[in-house]
PAZAPA-4460 file (N, C-alpha, C; in steps of 0.05 Angstrom, whole numbers, plus 32768, in hexadecimal, padded with zeros to 4 digits):
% residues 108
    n_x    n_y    n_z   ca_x   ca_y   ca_z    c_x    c_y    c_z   seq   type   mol
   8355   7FD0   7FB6   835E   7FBE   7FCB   834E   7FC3   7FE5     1      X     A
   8348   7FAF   7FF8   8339   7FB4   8009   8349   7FC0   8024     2      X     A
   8340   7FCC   8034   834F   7FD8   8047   8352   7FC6   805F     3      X     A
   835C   7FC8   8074   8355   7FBA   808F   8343   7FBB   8096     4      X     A
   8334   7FD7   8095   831A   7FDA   80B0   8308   7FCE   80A0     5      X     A
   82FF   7FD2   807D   82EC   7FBF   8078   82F3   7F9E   8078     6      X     A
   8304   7F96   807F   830C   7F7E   8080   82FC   7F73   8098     7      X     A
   8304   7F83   80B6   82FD   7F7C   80C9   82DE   7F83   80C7     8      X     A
   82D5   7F8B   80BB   82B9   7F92   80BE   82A4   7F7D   80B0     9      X     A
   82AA   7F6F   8098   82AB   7F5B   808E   82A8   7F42   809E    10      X     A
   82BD   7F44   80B1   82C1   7F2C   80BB   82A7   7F33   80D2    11      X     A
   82A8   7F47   80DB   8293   7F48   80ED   827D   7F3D   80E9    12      X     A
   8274   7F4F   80DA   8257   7F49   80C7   824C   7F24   80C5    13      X     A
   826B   7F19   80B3   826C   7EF9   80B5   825D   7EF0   80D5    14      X     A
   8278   7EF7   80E1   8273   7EE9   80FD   825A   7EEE   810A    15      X     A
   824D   7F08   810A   8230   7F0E   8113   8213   7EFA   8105    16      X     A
   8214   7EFD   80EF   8207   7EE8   80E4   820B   7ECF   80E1    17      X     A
   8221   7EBD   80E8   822B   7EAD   80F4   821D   7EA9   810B    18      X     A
   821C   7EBF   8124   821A   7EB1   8144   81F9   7EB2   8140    19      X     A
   81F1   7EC3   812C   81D1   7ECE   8129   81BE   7EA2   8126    20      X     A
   81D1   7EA1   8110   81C5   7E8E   8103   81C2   7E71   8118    21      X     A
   81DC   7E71   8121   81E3   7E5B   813D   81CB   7E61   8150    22      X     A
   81CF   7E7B   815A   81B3   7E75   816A   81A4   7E79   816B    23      X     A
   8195   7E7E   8154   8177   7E81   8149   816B   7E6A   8152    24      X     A
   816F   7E50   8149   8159   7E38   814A   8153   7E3D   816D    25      X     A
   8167   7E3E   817E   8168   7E43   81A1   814D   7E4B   81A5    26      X     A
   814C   7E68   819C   813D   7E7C   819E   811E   7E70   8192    27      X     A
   811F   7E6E   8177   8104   7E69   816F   80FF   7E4D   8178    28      X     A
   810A   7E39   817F   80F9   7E25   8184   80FC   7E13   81AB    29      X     A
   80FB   7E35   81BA   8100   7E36   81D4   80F1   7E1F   81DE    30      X     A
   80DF   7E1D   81D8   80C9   7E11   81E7   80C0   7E00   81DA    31      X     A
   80BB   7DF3   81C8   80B4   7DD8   81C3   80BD   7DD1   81A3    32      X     A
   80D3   7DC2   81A2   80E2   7DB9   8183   80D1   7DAA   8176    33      X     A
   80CB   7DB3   8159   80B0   7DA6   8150   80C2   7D86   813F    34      X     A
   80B3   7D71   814B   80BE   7D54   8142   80D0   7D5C   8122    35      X     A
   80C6   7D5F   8113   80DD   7D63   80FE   80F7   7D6D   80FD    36      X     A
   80F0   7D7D   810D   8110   7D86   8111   8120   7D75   812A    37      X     A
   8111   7D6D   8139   811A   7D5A   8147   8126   7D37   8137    38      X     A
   811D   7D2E   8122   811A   7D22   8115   8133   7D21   8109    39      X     A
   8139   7D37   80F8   8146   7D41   80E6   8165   7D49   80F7    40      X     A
   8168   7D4D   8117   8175   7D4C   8126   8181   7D32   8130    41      X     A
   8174   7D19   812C   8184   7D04   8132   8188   7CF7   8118    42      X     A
   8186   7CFC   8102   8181   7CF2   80EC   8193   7CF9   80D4    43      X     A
   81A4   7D18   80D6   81B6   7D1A   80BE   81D3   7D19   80CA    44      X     A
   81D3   7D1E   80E9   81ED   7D11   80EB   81F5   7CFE   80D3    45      X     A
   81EA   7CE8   80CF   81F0   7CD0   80C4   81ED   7CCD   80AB    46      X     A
   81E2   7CD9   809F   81E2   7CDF   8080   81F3   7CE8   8076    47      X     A
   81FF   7D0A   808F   8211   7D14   8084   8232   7D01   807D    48      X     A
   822B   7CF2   8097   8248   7CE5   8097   8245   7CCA   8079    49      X     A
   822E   7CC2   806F   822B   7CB8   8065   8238   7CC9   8049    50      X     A
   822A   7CDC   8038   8229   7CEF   802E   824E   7CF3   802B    51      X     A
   825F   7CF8   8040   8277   7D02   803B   8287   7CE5   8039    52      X     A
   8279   7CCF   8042   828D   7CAB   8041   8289   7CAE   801D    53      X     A
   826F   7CB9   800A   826C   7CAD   7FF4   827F   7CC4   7FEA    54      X     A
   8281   7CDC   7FF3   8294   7CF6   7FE1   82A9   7CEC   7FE2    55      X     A
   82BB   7CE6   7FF3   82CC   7CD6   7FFA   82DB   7CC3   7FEC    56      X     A
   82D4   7CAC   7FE4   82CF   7C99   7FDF   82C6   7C96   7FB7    57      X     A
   82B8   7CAD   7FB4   82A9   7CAB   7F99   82C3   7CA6   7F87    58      X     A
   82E5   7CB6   7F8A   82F4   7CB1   7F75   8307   7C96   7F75    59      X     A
   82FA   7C7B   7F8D   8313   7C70   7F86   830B   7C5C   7F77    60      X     A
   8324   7C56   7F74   8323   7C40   7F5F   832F   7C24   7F5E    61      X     A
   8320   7C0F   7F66   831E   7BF7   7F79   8335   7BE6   7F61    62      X     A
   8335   7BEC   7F40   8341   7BDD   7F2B   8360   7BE6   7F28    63      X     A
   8368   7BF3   7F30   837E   7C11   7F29   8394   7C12   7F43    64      X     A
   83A9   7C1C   7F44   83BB   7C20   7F56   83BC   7C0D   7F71    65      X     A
   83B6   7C16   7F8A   83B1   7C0C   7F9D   83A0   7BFF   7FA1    66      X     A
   838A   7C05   7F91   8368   7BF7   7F9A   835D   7BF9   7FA6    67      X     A
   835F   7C15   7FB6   8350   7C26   7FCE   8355   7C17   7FE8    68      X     A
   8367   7C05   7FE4   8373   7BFF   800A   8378   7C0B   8018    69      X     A
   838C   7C27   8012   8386   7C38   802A   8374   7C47   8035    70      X     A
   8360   7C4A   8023   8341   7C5E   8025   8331   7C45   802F    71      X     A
   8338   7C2D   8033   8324   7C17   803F   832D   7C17   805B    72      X     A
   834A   7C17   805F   8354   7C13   8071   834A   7C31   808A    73      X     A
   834C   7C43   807D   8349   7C5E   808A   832C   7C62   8090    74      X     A
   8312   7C50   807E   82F3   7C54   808C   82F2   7C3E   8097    75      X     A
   8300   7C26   80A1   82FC   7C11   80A7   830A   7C1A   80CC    76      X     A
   8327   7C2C   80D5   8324   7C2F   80E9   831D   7C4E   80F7    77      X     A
   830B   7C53   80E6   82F8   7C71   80EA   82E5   7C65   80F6    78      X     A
   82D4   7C48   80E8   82C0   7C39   80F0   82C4   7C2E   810C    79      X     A
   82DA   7C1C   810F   82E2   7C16   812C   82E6   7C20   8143    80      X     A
   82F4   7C40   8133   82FE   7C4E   8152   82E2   7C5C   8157    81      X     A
   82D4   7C65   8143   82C3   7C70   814D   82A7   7C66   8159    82      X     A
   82A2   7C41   8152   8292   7C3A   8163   82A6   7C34   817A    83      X     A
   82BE   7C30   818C   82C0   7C2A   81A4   82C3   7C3C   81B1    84      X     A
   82D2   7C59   81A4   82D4   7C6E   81B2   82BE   7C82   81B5    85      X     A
   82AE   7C82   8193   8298   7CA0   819C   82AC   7CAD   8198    86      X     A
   82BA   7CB4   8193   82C7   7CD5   818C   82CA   7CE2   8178    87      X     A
   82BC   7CED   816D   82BE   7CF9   8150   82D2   7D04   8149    88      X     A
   82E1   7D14   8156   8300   7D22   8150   8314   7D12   815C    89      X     A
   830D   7CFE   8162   8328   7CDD   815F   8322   7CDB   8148    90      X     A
   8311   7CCA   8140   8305   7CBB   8121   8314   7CCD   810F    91      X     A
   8309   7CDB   8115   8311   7CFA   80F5   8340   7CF6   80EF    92      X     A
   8335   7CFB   810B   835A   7D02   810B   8368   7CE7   80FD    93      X     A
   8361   7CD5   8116   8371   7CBA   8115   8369   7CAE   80EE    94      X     A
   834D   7CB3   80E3   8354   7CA7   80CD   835D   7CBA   80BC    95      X     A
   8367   7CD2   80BE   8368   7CE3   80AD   838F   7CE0   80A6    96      X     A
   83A0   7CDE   80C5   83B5   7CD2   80C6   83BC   7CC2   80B7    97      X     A
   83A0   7CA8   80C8   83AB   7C88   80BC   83B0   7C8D   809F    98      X     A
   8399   7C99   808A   839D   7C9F   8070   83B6   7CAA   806B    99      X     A
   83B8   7CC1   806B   83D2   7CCD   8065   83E3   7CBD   8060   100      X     A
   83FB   7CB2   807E   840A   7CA2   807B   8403   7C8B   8070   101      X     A
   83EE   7C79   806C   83F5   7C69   8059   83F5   7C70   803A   102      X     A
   83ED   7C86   802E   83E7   7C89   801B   840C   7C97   8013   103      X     A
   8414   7CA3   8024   8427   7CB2   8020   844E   7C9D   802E   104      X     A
   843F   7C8B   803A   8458   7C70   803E   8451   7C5E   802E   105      X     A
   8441   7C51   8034   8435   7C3C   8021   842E   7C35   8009   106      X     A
   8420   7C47   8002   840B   7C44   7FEA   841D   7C60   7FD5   107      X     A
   8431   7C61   7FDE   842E   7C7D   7FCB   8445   7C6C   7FAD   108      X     A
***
């Protein structure tokens, strides 16, 4: 069984290589960000969100139960709030809610 102090030591270790890794790019690319990575900086934002709409999304099933109305309903005002607001942790919350309860009032 592991003890406390290696527990906390562990965690250290994590968190050091953690803050190491965060601010490495700072450091090595002080002075002039070479276009690719600049590139690649405005560019997977949106993939990723793309990327997690299709993980998301890959099990429903449009013929079957509900017919994915509440998973339409839940990226449809993720889409809204987050073009008028811009807030990423509204969007997240508010459709993560909206789902829930309808899935768990509604749809269940």
């Amino acid at each position: 069984m592991i003890n406390t102090e290696h527990s906390l030591i562990i965690i250290a270790v994590m968190a050091g290589v953690t803050i190491v890794l965060r601010l490495l790019p700072y450091f090595v690319f002080s002075k002039n960000t070479p276009k690719a990575v600049l590139y690649l900086g405005n560019v997977l934002p949106y993939s990723i969100v793309a990327m997690l709409l299709v993980y998301c999304l890959k099990e429903v099933d449009i013929t079957a139960g509900n017919h994915g109305i509440p998973e339409f309903i839940a990226v449809l005002l993720a889409a809204v709030l987050h073009k008028r607001k811009h807030n990423t942790l509204l969007t997240i919350l508010a459709a993560t809610i909206c789902y829930m309860v309808l899935v768990q009032r509604f749809f269940s």
